[in-house]
C-alpha positions in Angstrom: 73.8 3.9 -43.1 74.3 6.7 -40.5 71.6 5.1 -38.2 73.4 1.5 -38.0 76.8 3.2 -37.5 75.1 5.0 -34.6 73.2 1.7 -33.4 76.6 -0.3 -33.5 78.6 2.5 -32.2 76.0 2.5 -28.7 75.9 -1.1 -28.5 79.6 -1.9 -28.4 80.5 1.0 -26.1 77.3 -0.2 -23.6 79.1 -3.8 -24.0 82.5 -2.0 -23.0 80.6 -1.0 -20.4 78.7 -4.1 -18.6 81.6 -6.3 -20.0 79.3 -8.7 -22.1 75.8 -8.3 -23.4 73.0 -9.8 -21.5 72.2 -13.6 -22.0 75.5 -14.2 -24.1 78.8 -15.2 -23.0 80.5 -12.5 -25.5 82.7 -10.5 -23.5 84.6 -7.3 -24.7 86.8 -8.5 -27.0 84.1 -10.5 -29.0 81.8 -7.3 -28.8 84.0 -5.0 -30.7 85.1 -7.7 -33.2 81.2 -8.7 -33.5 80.4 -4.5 -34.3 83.0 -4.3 -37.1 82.4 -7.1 -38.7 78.7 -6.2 -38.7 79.8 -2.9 -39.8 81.9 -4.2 -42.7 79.3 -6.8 -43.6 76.2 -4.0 -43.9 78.9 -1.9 -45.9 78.6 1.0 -43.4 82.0 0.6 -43.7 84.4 -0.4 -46.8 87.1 -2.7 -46.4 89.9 0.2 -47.3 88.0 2.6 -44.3 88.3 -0.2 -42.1 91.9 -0.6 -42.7 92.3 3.3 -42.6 91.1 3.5 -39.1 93.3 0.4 -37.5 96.4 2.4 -35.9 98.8 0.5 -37.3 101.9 2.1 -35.2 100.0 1.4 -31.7 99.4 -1.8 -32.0 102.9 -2.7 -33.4 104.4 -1.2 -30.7 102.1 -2.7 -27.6 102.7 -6.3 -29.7 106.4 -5.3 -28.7 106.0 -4.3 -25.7 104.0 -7.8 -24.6 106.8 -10.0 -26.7 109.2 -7.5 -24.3 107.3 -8.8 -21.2 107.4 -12.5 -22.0 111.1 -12.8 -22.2 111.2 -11.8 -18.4 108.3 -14.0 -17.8 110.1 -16.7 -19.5 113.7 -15.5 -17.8 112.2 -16.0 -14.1 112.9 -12.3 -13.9 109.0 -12.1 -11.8 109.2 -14.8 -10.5 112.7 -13.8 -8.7 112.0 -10.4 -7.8 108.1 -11.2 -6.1 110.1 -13.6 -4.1 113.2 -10.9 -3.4 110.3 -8.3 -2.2 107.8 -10.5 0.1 111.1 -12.1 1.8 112.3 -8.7 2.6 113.0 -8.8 6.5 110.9 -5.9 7.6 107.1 -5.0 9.1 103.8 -4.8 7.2 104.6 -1.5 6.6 107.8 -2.4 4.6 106.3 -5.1 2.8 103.6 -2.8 1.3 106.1 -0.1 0.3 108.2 -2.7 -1.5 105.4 -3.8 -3.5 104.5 -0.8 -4.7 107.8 0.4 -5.7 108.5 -2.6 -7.0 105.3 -2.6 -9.4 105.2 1.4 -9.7 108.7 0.6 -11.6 108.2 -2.4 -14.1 105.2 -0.7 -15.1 106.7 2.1 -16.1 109.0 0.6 -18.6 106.7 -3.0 -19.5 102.9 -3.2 -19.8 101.1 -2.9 -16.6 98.5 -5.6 -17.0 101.6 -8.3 -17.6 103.2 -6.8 -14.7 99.8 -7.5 -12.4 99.9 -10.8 -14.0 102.9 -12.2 -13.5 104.0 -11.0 -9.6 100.0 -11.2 -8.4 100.3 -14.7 -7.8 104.4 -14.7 -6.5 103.0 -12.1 -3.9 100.2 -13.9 -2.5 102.3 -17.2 -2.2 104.9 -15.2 -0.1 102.4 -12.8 2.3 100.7 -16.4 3.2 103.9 -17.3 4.2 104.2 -14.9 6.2 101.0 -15.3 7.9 99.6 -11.8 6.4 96.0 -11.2 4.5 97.3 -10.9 0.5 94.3 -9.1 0.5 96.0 -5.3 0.9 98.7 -6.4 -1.3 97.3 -7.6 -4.3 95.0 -4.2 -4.1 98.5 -2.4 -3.7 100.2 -4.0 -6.7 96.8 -3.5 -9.0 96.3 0.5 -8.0 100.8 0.5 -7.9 100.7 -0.7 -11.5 98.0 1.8 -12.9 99.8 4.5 -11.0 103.0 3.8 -12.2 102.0 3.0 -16.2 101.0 6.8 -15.9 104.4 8.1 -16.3 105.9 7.0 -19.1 103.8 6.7 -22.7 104.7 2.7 -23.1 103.6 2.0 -19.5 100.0 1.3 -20.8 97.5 0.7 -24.2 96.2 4.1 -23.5 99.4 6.0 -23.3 100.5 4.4 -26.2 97.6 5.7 -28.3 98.1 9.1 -27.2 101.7 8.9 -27.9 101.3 8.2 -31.5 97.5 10.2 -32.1 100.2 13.2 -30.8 103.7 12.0 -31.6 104.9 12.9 -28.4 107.9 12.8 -27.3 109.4 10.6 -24.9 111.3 13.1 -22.8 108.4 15.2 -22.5 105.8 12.7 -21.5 107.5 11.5 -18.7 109.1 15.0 -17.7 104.8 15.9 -17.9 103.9 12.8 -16.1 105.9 11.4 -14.1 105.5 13.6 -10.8 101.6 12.6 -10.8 102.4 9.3 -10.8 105.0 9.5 -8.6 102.3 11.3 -6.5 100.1 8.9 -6.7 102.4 6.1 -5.7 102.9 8.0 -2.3 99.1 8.3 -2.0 98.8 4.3 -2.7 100.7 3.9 0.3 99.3 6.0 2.6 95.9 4.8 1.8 96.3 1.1 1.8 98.8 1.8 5.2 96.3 4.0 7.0 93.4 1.6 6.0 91.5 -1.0 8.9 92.1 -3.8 6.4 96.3 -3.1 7.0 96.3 -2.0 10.2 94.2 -5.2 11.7 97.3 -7.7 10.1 99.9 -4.9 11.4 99.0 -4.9 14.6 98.2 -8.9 14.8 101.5 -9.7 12.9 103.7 -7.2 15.2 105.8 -4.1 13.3 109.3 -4.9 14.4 112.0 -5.3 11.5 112.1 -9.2 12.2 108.5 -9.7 13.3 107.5 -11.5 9.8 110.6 -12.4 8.7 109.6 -16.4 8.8 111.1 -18.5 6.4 109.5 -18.6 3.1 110.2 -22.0 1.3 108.2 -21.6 -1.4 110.4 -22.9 -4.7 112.0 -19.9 -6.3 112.4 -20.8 -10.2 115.9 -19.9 -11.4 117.0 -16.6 -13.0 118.2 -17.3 -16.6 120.8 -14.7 -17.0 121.5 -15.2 -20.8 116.7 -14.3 -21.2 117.4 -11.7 -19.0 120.1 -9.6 -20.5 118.4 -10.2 -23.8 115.6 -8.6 -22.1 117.4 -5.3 -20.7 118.9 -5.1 -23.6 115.6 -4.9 -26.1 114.3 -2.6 -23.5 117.1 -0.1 -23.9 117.1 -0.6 -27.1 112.8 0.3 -27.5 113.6 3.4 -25.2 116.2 4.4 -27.6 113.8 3.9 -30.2 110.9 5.8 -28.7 113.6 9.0 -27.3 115.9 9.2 -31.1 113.7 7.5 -34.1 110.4 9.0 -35.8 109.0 5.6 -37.1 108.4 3.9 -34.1 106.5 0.9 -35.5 108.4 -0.5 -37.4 111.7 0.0 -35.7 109.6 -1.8 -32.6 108.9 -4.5 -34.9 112.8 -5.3 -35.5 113.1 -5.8 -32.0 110.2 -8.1 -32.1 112.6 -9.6 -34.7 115.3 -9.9 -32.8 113.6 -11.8 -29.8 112.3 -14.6 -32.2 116.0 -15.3 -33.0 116.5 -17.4 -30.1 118.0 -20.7 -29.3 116.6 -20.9 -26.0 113.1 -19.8 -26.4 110.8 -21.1 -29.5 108.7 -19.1 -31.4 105.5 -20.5 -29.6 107.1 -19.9 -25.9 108.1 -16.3 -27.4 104.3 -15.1 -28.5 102.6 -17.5 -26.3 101.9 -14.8 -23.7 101.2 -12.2 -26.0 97.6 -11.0 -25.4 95.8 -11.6 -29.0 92.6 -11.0 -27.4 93.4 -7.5 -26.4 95.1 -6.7 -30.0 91.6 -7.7 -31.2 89.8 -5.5 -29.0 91.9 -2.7 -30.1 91.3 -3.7 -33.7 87.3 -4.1 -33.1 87.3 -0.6 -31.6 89.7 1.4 -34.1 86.7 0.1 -37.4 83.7 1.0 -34.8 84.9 4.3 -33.7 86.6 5.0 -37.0 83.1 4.3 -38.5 81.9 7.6 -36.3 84.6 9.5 -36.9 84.4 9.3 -40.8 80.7 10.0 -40.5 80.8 13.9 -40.9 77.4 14.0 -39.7 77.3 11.9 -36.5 81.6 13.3 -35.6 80.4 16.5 -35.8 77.4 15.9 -33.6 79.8 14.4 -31.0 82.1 16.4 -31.2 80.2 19.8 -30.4 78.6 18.2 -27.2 82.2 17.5 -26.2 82.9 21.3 -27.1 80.0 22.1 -25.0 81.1 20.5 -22.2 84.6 22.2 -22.2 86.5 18.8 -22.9 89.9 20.9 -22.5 89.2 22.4 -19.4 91.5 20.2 -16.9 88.4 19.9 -14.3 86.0 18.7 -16.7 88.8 16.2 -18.5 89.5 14.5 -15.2 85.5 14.2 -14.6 84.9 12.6 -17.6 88.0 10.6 -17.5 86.5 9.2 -14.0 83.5 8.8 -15.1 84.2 7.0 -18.6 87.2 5.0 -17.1 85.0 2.8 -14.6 82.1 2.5 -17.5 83.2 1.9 -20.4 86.8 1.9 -19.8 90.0 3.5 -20.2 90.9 2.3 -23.4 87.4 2.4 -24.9 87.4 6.0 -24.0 90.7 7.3 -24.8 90.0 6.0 -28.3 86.5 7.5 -28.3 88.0 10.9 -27.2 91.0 11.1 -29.9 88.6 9.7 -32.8 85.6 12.1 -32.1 86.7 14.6 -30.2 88.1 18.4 -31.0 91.6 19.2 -31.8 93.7 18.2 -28.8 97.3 20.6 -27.6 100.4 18.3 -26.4 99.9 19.4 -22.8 95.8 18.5 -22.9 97.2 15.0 -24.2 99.7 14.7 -21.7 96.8 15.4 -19.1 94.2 12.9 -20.5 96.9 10.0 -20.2 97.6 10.8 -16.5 93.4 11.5 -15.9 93.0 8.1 -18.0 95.5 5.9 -16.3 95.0 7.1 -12.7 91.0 6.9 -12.6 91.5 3.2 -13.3 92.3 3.0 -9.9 88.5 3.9 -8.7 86.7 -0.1 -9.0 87.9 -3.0 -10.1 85.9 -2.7 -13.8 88.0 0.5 -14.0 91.6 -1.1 -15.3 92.4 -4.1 -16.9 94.7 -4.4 -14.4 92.2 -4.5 -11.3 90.4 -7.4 -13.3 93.6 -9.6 -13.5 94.6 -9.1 -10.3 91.6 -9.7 -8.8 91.1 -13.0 -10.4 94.6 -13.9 -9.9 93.7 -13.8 -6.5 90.7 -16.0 -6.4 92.5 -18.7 -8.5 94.9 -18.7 -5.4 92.4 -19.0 -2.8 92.3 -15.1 -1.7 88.5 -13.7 -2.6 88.5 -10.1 -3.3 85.2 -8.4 -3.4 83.8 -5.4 -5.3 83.7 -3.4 -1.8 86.7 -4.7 -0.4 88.7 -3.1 -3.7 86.1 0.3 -3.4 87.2 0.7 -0.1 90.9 1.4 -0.8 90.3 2.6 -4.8 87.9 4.5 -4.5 90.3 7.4 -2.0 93.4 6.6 -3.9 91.8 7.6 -7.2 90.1 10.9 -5.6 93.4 12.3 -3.8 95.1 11.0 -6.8 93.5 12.8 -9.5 93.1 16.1 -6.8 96.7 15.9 -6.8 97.0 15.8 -10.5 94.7 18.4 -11.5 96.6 20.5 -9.4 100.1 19.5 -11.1 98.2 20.1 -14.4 97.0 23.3 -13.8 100.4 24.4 -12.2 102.4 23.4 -15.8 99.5 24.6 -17.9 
């Protein structure tokens, strides 16, 4: 069965990377479900191997993370703080630098994508109002997201796997990752400042402190207190979890719990924004590249050209990491890497999270992130295309990752 373990293996990674297979609607998420079952009905793989190679600890602790994020969603706490950013009374200039603080930070501590999700379309309802492009913006709070998911190891799906392949520890991941991303939140900026596309609206809107600051009347929903302190408090009480307690999981899990006990929000309102489809995706992938991995023949293959090309060196890791990140994907290829790759050091997993996370920023393909934003924005009128993202992603993610590899290097 080592040929259809291969033949799966290349078909589901080439669907990772076109996002769907030609002539079918199948998108990612069906793709790796539609390889494992095939996998598990040939009996390439057993039912017990297939349950062996499902990381039971990452995807306990990303479901917690995403019940996390829907009790702000379902507090107003996005909703609020969007508003509290674009009514700021300040210049272009300000505006962009709030957003990107503002996003660099909740994606530290909550999951990126839901992040993007939930202030994407707040934003763009606010720059309108202020008679500004949303196009900058929107870029800035996609690239601002990725950029800040990179410092902490629950910031994004990819993190989270390297965490627990590694058991690292929480200190150290952000003490090892944090300045890059802090880095690259500066370089966000800069870009998107310095670019035609924000200088055009800066100089037609006027850079004075008052010069936008028009009345915004869009409704602002109301911040439910009791939601939100619920929320702080489970996210205190997951960092505590992550900094003091071995068994992550299922510690997560009693905080997951603990949300569903709620009088104000039901069980469906609680889960309803949990993303099932990307907990199947991650389910699909962990049979299909587990399948590899277990194969002695075809892992060891793999694994010597990944040897050959000096996976560990931090030049070639950031290459491949660009490379593999606007293909097949940052997830896809993070999992790849741990499953089939050699034996991986704490700091050489500390620097494929930051390579990872920060070369999502390159297209919009690259990040999960970039995709929701980006069709957030066309559900609200504002069109972002391929080049228009490019434009600003593509330097972000080169000075970015320059910067990085430097940092890496430096602590090595």
């Amino acid at each position: 069965m080592n040929w259809l373990i291969a033949v799966v293996f290349v078909l589901v990674y080439i669907g990772m990377a076109l996002g769907r297979w030609p002539w079918l609607a199948i998108n990612r998420t069906g793709i790796a479900v539609f390889g494992a079952v095939t996998l598990l009905i040939s009996g390439a793989v057993d039912r017990d191997g297939a349950l062996a190679s499902i990381d039971f600890a990452t995807l306990a602790v990303l479901l917690t993370l995403m019940v996390l994020s829907s009790q702000y969603a379902a507090s107003g706490f996005f909703d609020w703080i969007g508003h509290r950013i674009t009514a700021l009374k300040c210049g272009p200039g300000g505006l962009l630098a709030g957003v990107i603080v503002m996003c660099g930070v909740l994606s530290a501590f909550l999951t990126n994508d839901v992040v993007v999700w939930a202030v994407t379309p707040v934003l763009i309802t606010g720059v309108i109002a202020r008679g500004l492009d949303p196009k900058p913006y929107v870029i800035a709070v996609a690239c601002a997201a990725n950029a800040g998911s990179a410092a902490t190891l629950i910031g994004n799906p990819q993190n989270l796997m390297i965490a627990e392949f590694g058991n690292l520890d929480f200190i150290g991941f952000v003490l090892a990752c944090a300045v890059p991303a802090l880095l690259a939140l500066g370089v966000v900026y800069v870009v998107i400042l310095r670019s035609p596309m924000m200088r055009r609206q800066t100089y037609s809107a006027g850079t004075g402190a008052n010069a936008n600051a028009r009345s915004i009347d869009q409704p602002v929903r109301p911040l439910d207190k009791t939601i939100l302190t619920k929320a702080v408090l489970a996210t205190i009480a997951v960092i505590a979890i992550f900094v003091f307690v071995e068994d992550r999981a299922l510690w997560s899990l009693l905080v997951v719990g603990a949300l569903l006990l709620s009088r104000r929000l039901s069980t469906d309102q609680v889960l309803g924004r949990v993303d099932w489809h990307l907990l199947a995706l991650f389910c699909g992938l962990f049979i299909v590249t587990g399948a590899m991995a277990q194969n002695d023949v075809i892992a060891s293959l793999f694994r010597d050209v990944l040897i050959t090309l000096q996976i560990h060196h931090p030049g070639v890791l950031a290459g491949v990491s660009l490379a593999g990140s606007n293909t097949i994907g940052n997830v896809p290829l993070v999992m790849m890497l741990l499953s089939l790759g050699p034996e991986w050091s704490t700091e050489m997993l500390h620097a494929l999270a930051i390579f990872s996370t920060l070369s999502g920023n390159f297209l919009i393909v690259g990040s999960v992130a970039n995709i929701i934003a980006v069709e957030q924005a066309a559900k609200a009128g504002t069109v972002i295309s391929f080049i228009d993202y490019a434009r600003l992603g593509v330097p972000v993610t080169l000075i970015s990752l320059a910067l990085s590899l430097g940092w890496v290097i430096l602590i090595s």
